[in-house]
C-alpha positions as CSV (number, residue, x, y, z in Angstrom):
1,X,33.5,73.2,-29.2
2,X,36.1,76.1,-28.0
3,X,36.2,74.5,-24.5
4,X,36.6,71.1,-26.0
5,X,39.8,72.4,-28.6
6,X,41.3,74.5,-25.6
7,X,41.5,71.3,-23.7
8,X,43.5,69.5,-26.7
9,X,45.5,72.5,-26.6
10,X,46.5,72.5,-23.2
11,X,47.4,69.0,-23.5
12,X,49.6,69.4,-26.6
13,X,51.2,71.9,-24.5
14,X,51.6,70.1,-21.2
15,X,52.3,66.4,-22.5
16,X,54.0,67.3,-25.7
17,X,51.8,65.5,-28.2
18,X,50.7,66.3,-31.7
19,X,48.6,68.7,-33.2
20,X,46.4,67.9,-36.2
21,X,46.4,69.9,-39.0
22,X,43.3,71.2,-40.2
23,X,43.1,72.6,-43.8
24,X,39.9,74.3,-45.5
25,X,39.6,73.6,-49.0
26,X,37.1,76.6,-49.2
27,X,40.1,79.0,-48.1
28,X,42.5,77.5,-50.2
29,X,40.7,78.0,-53.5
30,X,39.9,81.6,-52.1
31,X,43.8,82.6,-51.2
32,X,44.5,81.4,-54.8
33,X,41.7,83.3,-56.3
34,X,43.2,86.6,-54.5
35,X,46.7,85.7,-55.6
36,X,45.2,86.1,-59.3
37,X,43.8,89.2,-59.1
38,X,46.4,90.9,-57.4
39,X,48.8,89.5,-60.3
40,X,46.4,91.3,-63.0
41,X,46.2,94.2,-60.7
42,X,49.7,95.1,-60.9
43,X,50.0,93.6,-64.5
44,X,47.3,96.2,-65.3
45,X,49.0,99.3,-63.5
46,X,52.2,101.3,-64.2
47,X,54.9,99.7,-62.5
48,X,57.3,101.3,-60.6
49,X,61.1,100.6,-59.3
50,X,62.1,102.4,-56.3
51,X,65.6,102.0,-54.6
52,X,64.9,99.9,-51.2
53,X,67.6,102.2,-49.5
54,X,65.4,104.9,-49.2
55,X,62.3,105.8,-47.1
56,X,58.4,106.2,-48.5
57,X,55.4,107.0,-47.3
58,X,52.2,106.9,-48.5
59,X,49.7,109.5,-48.6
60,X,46.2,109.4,-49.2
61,X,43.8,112.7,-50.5
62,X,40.5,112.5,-49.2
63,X,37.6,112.6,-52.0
64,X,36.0,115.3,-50.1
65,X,39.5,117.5,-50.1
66,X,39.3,116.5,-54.3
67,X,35.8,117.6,-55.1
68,X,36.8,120.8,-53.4
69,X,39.7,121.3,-55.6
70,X,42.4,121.2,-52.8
71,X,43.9,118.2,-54.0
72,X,47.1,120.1,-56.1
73,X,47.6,122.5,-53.1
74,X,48.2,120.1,-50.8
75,X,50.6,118.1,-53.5
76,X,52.1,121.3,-54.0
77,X,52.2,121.6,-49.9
78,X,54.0,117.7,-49.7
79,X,56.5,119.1,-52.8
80,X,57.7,122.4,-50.8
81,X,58.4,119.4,-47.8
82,X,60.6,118.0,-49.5
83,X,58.6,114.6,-50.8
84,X,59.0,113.5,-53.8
85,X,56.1,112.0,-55.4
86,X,56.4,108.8,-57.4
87,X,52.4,108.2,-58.2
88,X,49.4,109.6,-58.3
């Protein structure tokens, strides 16, 4: 089948013909579905306005650093940087 699909797509290429679209009702419903949750997602959480002139980064404490109660000494550690942080 891949051999068979290359060979239409070397012929779109080399004789400038059509290529048929091919659409997945399966993956449609499932992009949808995602779209959703991500709306309630961030309907759900605090929202937050940042100025697109600036720069961000984002940082991530490992659970591990956490359960070993390290996680305000490194905050404290991106602070004295000269981050600011937005969220936690």
């Amino acid at each position: 089948m891949i051999v068979e699909e290359l060979a239409k797509e070397k012929s779109v290429l080399e004789q400038s013909g059509e290529r048929k679209v091919v659409k997945d009702d399966g993956l449609v419903n499932d992009e949808k579905k995602d779209e959703e949750e991500i709306t309630q997602k961030a309907e759900n959480e605090e929202s937050i306005i940042v100025p697109a002139s600036k720069y961000y980064t984002v940082a991530i404490i490992k659970p591990d650093a956490v359960a070993h109660g390290k996680a305000n000494e490194i905050i404290m550690k991106i602070q004295d940087a000269g981050f600011e942080i937005l969220a936690h």
